[in-house]
C-alpha positions as CSV (number, residue, x, y, z in Angstrom):
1,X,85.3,106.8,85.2
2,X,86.3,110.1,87.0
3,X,83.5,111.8,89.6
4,X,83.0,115.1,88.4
5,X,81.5,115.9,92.2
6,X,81.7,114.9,95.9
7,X,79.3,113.2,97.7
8,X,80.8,113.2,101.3
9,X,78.6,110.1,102.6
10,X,80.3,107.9,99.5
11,X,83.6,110.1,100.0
12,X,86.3,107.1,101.0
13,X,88.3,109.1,103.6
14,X,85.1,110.5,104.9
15,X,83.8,106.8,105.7
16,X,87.3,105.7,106.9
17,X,87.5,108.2,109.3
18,X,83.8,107.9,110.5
19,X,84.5,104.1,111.0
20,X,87.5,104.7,112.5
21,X,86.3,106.7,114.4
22,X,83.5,105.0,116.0
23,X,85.7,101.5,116.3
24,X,88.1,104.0,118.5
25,X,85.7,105.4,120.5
26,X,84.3,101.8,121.7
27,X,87.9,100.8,122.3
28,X,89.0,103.9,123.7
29,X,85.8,104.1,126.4
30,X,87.0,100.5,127.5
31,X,90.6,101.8,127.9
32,X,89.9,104.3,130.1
33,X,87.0,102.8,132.2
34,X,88.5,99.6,132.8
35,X,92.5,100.6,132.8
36,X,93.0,104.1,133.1
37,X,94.3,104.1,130.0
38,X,94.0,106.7,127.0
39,X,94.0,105.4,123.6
40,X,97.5,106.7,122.8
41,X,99.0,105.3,125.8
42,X,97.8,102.0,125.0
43,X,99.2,102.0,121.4
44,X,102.7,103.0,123.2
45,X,102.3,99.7,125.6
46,X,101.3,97.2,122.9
47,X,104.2,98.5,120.4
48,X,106.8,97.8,123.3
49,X,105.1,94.5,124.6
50,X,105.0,92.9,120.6
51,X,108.6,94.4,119.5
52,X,111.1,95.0,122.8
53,X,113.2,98.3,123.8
54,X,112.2,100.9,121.0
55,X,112.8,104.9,120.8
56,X,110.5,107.0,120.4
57,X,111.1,107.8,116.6
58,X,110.8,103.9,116.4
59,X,107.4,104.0,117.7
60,X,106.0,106.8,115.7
61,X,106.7,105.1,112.6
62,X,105.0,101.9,113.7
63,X,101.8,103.9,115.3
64,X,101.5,106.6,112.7
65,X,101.3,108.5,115.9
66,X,103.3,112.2,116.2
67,X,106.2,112.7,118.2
68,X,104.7,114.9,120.6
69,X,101.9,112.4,121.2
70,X,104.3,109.4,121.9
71,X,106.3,111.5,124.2
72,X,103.5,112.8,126.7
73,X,102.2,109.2,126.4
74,X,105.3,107.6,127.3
75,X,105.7,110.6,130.0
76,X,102.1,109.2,131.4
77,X,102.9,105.6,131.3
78,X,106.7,106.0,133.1
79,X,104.7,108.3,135.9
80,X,102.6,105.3,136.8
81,X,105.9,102.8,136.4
82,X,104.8,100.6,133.1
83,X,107.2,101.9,131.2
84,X,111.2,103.1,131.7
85,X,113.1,105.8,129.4
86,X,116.7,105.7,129.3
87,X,119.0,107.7,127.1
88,X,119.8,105.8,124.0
89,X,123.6,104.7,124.2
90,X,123.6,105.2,120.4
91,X,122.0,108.8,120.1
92,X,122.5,110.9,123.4
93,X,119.4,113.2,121.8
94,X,117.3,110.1,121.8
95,X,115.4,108.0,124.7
96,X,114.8,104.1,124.3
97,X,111.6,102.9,126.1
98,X,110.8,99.3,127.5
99,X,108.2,97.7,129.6
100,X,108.9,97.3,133.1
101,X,107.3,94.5,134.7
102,X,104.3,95.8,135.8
103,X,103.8,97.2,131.9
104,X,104.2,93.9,130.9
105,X,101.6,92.8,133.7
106,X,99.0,95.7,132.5
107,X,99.9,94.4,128.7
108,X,98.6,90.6,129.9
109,X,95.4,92.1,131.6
110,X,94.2,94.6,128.7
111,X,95.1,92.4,125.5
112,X,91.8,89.7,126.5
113,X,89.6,92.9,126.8
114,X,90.9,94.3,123.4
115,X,90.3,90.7,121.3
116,X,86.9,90.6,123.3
117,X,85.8,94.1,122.0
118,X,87.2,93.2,118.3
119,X,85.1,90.0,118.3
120,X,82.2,92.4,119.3
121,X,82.7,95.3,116.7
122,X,83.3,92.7,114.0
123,X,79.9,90.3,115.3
124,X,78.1,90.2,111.9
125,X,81.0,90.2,109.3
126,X,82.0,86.5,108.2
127,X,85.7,85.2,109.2
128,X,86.3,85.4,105.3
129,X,84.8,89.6,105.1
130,X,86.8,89.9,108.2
131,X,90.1,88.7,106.3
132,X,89.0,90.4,103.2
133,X,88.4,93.9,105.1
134,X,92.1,93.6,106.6
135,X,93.2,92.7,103.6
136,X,92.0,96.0,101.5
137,X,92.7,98.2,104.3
138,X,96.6,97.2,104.5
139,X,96.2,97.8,100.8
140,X,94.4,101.4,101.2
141,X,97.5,102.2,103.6
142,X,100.0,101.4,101.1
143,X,98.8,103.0,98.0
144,X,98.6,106.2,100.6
145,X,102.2,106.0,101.8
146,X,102.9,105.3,98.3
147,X,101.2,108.8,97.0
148,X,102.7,110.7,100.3
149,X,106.1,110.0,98.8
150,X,105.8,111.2,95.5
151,X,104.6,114.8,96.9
């Protein structure tokens, strides 16, 4: 049955983004405190570390991220020697970016942290709502990317 108004506190994206939100924040505060790194940054390092030498154009489409975003954040992370551009041999317009080995170092440290702060957030949700929760979200994305491309 179709809504004929909007209440924003039931509104779907509205509590997506709140929760979102909030789970960020937590992670993102830890990040910083404990690694000197931003959220964006991290997302750059733990794309590279799980899947190898990527471009950049590579790594927007697994993060969702925008190409300005995954450029200054790969400009941060080759500054403080995690993480080494080189031209892409394929594409001269392109960059390809790996971990060096202190990225892959800084990787090992932070990933411990990140699980610990998961376990925390999602203290109070049974292992089945857990695998339920993932389960509808990687739904919810799907239908979305599904409606972006018929628009």
């Amino acid at each position: 049955m179709a809504r004929s108004h909007l209440k924003l506190d039931e509104f779907l994206p509205y509590r997506l983004s709140l929760a979102s939100n909030a789970v960020s924040q937590v992670i993102a505060r830890a990040y910083e405190e404990h690694f000197g790194l931003k959220m964006h940054e991290w997302r750059v390092v733990t794309v590279l570390a799980q899947n190898g030498e990527l471009t950049q154009q590579e790594i927007v489409g697994r993060t969702k991220m925008d190409k300005v975003t995954v450029s200054r954040a790969a400009q941060v992370l080759e500054r403080r020697k995690f993480l080494r551009r080189v031209t892409n041999a394929d594409d001269g317009r392109s960059l390809r970016l790996s971990l060096t080995a202190e990225g892959q170092k800084l990787y090992a440290r932070v990933v411990p942290a990140a699980l610990e702060l998961e376990a925390e957030v999602l203290k109070g949700l049974s292992e089945r709502e857990i695998t339920e929760l993932k389960d509808v979200l990687r739904r919810l994305e799907t239908a979305a990317e599904r409606v972006l491309t018929r628009r």
